[in-house]
C-alpha positions as CSV (number, residue, x, y, z in Angstrom):
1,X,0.0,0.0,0.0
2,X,1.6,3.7,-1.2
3,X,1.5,5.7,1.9
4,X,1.7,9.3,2.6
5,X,3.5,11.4,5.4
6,X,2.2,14.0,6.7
7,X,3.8,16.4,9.1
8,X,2.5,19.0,11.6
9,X,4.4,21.5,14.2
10,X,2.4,22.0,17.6
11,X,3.5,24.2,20.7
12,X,7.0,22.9,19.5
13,X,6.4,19.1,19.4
14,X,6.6,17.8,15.6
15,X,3.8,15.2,14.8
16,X,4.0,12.8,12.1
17,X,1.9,10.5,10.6
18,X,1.6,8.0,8.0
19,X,-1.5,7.6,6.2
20,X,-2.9,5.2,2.9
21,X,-3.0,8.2,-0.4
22,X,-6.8,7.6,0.0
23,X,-7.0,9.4,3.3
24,X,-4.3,12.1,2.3
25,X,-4.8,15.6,3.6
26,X,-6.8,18.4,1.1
27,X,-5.3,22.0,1.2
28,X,-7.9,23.0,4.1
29,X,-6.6,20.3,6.5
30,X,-9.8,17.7,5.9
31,X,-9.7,14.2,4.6
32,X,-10.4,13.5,0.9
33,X,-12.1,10.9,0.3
34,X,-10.8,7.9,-2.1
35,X,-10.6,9.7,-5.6
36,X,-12.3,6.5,-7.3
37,X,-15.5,7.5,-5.4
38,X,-15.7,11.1,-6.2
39,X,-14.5,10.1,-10.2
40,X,-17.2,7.9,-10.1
41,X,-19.6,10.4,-9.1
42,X,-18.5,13.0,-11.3
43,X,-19.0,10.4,-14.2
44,X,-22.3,10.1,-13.1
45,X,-23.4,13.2,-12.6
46,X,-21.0,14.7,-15.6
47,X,-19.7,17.3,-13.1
48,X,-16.4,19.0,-13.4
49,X,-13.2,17.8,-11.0
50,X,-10.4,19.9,-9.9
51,X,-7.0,18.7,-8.6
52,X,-3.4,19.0,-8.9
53,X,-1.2,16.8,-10.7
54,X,2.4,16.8,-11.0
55,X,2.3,20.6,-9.3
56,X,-0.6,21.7,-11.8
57,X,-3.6,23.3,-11.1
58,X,-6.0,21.4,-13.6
59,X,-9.6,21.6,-14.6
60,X,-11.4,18.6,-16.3
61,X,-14.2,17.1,-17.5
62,X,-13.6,12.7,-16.1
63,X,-15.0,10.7,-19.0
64,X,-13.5,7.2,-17.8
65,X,-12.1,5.4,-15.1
66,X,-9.8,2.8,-15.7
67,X,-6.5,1.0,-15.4
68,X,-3.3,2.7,-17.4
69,X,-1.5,-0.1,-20.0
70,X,0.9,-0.2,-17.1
71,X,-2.3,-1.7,-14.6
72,X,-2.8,1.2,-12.1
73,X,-5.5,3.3,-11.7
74,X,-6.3,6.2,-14.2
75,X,-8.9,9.0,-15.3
76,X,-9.4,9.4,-18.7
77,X,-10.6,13.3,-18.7
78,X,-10.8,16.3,-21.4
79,X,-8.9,19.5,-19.6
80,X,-10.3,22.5,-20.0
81,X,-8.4,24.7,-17.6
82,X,-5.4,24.7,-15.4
83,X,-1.9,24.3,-16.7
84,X,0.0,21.5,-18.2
85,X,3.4,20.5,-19.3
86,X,2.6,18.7,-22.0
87,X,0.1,19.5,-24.9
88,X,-1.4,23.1,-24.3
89,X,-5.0,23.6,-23.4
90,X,-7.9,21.8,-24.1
91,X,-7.3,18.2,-24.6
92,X,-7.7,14.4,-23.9
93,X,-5.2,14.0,-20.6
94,X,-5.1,10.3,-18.8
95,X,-4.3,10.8,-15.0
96,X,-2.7,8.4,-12.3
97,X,-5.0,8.9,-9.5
98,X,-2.1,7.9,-7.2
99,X,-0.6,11.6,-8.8
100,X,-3.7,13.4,-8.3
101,X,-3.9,15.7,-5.0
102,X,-7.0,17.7,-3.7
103,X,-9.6,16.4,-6.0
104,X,-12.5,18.2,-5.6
105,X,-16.1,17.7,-7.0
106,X,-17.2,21.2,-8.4
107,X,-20.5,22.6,-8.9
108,X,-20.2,23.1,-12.8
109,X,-21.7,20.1,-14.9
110,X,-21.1,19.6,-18.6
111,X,-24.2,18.8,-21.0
112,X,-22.8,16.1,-22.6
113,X,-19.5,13.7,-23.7
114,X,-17.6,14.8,-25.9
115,X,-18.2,14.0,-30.0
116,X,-14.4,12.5,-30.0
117,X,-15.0,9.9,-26.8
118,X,-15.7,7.0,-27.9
119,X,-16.6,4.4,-25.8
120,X,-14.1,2.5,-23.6
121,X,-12.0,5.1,-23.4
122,X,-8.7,6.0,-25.4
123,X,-5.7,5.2,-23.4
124,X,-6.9,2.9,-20.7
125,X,-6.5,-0.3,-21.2
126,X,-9.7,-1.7,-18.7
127,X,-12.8,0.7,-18.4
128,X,-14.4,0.4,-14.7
129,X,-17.1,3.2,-15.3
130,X,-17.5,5.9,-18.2
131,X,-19.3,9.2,-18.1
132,X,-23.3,8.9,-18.5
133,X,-24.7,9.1,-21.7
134,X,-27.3,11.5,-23.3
């Protein structure tokens, strides 16, 4: 199991804890929950998810979740804002959910998939749950 350390400084005493990536620490302090659950709900509900990958701010619309060719857990999404080192903005991005930090469900849906997803997903080589249909 990947863990994650997280440190803390109180009255002088320094705190340190171990925890599984699931249970990892959001910006304000809180627990996120396991990014699988709040992908699939974004799928379902075709909301837009923000987090931070690989010390990016990103954007996206989560149109399937998956395993990578490589076996570990991915999100095929289309970015729409945020940065990127890679291709610039928008565009098809697969993520490592292990690399994503902070995911958060946002309030902003989308109407629909878009025209060039096909499904079961382009660069995932198993689809566990895809974006809901018209």
């Amino acid at each position: 199991m990947q863990m994650t350390r997280r440190i803390w400084l109180f009255s002088g005493i320094i705190v340190v804890v171990f925890l599984p990536l699931a249970l990892a620490f959001g910006v304000e302090g809180k627990p996120v929950p396991d990014a699988a659950i709040t992908i699939r709900q974004a799928l379902k509900e075709r909301r837009v998810v923000t987090f931070t990958y690989h010390g990016y701010a990103r954007t996206v619309e989560a149109h399937a979740l998956g395993k990578s060719a490589d076996g570990k857990a991915a999100l095929l999404a289309w970015q729409t804002g945020g940065g990127s080192q890679t291709e610039p903005l928008p565009g098809w991005r697969t993520f490592l959910l292990a690399d994503i930090m902070g995911l958060t469900l946002a309030e902003t849906t989308f109407a629909k998939p878009r025209p060039d997803y096909h499904k079961g997903g382009r660069g995932l080589k198993a689809v566990e749950a895809e974006v809901a249909a018209d």
